[in-house]
C-alpha positions in Angstrom: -21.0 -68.3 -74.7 -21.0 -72.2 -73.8 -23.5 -72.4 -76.7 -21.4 -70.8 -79.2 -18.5 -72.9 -77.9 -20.7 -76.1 -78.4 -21.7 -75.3 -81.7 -18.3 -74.7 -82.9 -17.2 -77.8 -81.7 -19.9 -79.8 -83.9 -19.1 -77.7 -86.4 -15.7 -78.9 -86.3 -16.3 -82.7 -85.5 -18.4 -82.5 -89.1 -15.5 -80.7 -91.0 -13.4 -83.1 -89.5 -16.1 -86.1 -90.2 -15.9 -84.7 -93.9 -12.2 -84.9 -94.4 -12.2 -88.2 -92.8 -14.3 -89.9 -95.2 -12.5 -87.6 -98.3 -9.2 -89.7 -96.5 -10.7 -93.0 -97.0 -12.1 -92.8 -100.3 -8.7 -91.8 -101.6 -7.1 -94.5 -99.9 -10.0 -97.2 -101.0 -9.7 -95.5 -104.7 -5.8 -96.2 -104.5 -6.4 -99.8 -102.8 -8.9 -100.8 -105.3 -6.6 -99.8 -108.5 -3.5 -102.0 -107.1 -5.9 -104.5 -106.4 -7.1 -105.3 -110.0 -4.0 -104.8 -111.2 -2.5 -107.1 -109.5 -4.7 -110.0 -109.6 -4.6 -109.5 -113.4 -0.4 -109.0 -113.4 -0.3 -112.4 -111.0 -2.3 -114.1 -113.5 0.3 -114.7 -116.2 2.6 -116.5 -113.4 0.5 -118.8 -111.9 -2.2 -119.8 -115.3 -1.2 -121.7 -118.2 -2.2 -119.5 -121.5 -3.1 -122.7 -124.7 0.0 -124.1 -122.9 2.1 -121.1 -122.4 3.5 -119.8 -119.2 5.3 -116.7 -117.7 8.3 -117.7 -115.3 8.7 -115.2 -112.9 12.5 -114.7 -112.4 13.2 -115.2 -116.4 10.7 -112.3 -116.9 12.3 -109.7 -114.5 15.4 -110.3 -115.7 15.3 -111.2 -119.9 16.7 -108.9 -122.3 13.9 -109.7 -125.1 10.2 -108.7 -125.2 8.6 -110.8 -128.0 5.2 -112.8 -127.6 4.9 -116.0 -125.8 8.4 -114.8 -124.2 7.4 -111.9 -122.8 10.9 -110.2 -120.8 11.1 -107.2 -118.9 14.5 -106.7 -117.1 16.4 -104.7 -120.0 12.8 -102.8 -120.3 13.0 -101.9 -116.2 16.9 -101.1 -117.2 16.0 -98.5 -119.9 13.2 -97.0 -118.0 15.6 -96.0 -115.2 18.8 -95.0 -117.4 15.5 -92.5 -119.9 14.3 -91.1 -116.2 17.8 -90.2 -114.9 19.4 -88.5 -118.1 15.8 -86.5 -117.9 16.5 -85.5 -114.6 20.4 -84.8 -114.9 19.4 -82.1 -118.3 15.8 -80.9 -116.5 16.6 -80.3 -113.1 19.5 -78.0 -113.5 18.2 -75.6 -115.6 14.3 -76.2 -113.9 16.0 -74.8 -111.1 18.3 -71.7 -112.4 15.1 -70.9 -114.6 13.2 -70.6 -110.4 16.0 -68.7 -109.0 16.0 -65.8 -111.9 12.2 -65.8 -111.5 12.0 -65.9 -107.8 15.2 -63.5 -106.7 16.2 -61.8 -110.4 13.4 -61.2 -112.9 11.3 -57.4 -112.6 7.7 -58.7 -111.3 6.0 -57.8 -114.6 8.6 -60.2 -116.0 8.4 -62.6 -113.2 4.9 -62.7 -113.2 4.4 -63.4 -117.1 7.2 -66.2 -116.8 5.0 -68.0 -113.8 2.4 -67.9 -115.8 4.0 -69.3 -118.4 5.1 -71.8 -116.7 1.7 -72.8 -114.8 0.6 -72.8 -118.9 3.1 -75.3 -119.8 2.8 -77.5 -116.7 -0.9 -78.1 -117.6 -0.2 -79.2 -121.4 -1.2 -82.2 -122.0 1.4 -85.2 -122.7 -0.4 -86.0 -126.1 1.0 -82.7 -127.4 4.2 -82.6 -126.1 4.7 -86.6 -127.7 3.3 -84.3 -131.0 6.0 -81.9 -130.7 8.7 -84.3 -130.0 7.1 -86.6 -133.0 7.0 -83.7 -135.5 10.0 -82.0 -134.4 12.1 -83.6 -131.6 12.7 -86.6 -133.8 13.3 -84.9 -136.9 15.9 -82.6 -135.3 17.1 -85.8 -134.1 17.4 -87.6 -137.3 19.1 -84.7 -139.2 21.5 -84.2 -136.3 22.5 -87.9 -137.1 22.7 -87.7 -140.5 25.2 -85.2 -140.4 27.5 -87.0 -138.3 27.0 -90.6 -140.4 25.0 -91.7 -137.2 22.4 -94.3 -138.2 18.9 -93.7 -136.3 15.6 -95.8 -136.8 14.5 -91.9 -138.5 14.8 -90.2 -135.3 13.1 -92.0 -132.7 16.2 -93.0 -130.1 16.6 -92.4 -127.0 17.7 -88.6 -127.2 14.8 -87.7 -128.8 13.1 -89.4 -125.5 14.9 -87.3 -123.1 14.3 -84.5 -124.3 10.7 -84.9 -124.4 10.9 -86.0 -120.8 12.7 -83.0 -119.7 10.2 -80.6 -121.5 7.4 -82.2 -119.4 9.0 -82.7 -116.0 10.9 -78.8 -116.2 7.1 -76.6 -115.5 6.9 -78.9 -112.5 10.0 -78.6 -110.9 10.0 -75.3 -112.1 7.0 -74.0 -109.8 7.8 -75.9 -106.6 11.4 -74.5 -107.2 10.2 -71.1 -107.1 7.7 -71.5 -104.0 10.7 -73.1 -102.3 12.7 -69.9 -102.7 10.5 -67.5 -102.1 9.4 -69.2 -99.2 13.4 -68.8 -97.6 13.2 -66.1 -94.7 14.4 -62.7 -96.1 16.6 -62.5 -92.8 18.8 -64.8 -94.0 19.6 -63.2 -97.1 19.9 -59.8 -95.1 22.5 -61.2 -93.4 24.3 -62.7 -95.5 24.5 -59.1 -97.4 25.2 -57.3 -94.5 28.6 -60.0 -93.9 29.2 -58.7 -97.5 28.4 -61.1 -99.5 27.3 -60.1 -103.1 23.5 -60.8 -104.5 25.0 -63.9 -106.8 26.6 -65.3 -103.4 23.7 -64.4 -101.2 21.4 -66.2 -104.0 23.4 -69.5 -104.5 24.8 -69.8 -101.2 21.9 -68.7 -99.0 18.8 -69.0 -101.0 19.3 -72.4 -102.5 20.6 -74.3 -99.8 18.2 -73.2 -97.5 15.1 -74.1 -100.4 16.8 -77.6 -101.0 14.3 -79.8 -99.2 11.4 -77.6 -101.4 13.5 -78.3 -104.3 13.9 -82.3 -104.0 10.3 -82.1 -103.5 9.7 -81.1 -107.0 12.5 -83.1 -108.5 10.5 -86.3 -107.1 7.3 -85.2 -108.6 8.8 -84.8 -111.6 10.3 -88.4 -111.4 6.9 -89.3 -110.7 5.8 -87.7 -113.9 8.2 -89.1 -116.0 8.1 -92.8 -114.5 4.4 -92.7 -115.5 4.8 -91.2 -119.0 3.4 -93.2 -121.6 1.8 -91.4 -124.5 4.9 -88.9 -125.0 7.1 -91.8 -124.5 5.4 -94.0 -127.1 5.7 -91.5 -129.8 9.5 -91.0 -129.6 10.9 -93.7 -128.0 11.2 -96.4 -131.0 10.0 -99.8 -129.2 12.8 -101.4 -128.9 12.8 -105.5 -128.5 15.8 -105.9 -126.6 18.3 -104.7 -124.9 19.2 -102.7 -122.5 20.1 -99.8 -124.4 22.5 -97.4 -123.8 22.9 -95.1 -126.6 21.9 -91.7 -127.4 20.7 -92.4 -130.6 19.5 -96.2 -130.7 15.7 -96.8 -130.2 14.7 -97.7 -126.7 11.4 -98.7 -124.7 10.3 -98.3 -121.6 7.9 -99.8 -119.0 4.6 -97.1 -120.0 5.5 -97.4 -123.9 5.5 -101.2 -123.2 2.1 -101.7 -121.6 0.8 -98.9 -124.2 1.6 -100.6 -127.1 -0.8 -103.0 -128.9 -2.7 -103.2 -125.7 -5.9 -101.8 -127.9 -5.4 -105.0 -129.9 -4.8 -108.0 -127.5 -7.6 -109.9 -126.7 -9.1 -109.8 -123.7 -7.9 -112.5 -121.3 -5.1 -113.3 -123.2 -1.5 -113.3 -121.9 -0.6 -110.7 -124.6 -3.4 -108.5 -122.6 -2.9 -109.6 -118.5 1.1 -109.6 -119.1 1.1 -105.6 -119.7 -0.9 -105.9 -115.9 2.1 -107.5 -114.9 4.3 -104.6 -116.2 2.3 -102.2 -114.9 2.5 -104.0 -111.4 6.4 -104.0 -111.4 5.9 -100.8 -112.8 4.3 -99.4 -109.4 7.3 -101.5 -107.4 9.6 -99.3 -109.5 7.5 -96.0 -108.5 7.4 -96.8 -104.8 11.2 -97.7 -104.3 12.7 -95.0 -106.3 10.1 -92.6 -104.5 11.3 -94.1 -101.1 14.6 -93.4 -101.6 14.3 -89.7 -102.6 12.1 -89.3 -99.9 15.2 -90.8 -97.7 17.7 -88.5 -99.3 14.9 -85.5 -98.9 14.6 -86.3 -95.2 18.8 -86.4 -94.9 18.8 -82.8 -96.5 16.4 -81.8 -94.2 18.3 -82.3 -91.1 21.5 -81.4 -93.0 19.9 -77.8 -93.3 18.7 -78.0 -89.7 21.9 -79.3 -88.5 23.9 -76.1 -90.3 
């Protein structure tokens, strides 16, 4: 017996040995990416490029991108305003699609729509920029035209959301439905048993209760579309100032930003080491949005455990 005992507890401090160093590699991997990126993003701000510099403040704030006078404040502006209007049109339906599959659908039907969406949650962005290049846009355009609405042939900031929202929906989608199913069937028996219908049981029980699972997914899909680039690049128009605020007008965004031309800027160059800088304010602009879902996540949470 005491041997068995000891060999489980070797066995364990290995496993946990395992994991450990698993642990640190991610965290070295994830250190050693911000790292190079932002000794190259610095660069631009403290080197002189054949006489031309980057001043900090001017280039958070600017409302032009155009080479040496590289600014990024209308860019960070338009990023935001794309991610939100993706939310506002996803999230909704993301979530009504997870309730019908989770509490409504016949499993044979539930099952092929899961699948479905675990299908269209692994696509990659290339194709969904493809759809949204060869179809989004066009719809776009002749929508427009129509209406007498002039549109640099489709690419605007529409035809951006919408790509958006077809590749953050799967995601929220999935954790929305784990969230549901995961809600104690006690509580819905209840909650029939007071006499509430199915449809009252469903929206008043079954998504409250799954909120915190759904603002789980709603933050990974703000992840996503944060760090879009390809899709975005297709659609988005590449606007050189700004901010921009209407549906049809052409927009950028930080990804399409630090995508663009990078292939063809010269290594060392400012046109190359500034799109590290973006990227760098980029991550600022991942890590305080993400804090403060994760802060409005937490409040829900003890809301729900409050109620």
């Amino acid at each position: 017996m005491e041997k068995i005992k000891l060999r489980n507890k070797r066995a364990d401090k290995i496993v946990k040995n395992i994991l450990l160093v698993t642990a640190v590699l991610s965290a070295v991997f994830i250190v050693i990416i911000i790292g190079i990126v932002a000794i190259r993003g610095l660069r631009p701000f403290f080197l002189s490029y054949d006489g031309a510099t980057v001043n900090f403040f001017k280039f958070i704030t600017g409302t032009k991108y155009y080479a040496p006078e590289y600014r990024i404040g209308y860019i960070i502006v338009n990023t935001i305003y794309v991610v939100l209007l993706a939310i506002l049109l996803s999230a909704p339906i993301s979530v009504l699609t997870a309730l019908f599959v989770a509490k409504m659908a016949p499993k044979f039907l539930s099952n092929f729509l899961t699948t479905t969406i675990e299908v269209l949650a692994s696509i990659p962005s290339i194709i969904f920029g493809m759809f949204g290049k060869g179809y989004v846009v066009i719809l776009v355009r002749n929508f427009a035209d129509k209406f007498g609405i002039v549109t640099a042939g489709g690419q605007s900031t529409i035809a951006t959301v919408i790509v958006l929202a077809m590749m953050i929906m799967p995601t929220i989608t999935m954790l929305s439905i784990t969230a549901i199913k995961s809600v104690p069937e006690d509580m819905e028996h209840g909650s029939l048993a007071l006499g509430a219908s199915s449809t009252q049981t469903m929206f008043s029980i079954s998504l409250n209760a799954a909120k915190p699972g759904i603002f789980a997914g709603i933050i990974l899909g703000v992840g996503r579309a944060l760090g879009e680039a390809t899709a975005v690049t297709m659609v988005a128009g590449g606007r050189g100032s700004g901010p921009t605020f209407g549906l049809f007008g052409t927009t950028r965004t930080l990804t399409s930003t630090i995508l663009t031309g990078i292939n063809e800027a010269n290594l060392g160059s400012l046109e190359y080491d500034i799109r590290f800088s973006i990227g760098l304010v980029l991550i600022v602009v991942i890590l305080v949005v993400n804090l403060i879902l994760n802060g409005v996540k937490k409040r829900l949470g003890k809301y729900y455990e409050k109620s």
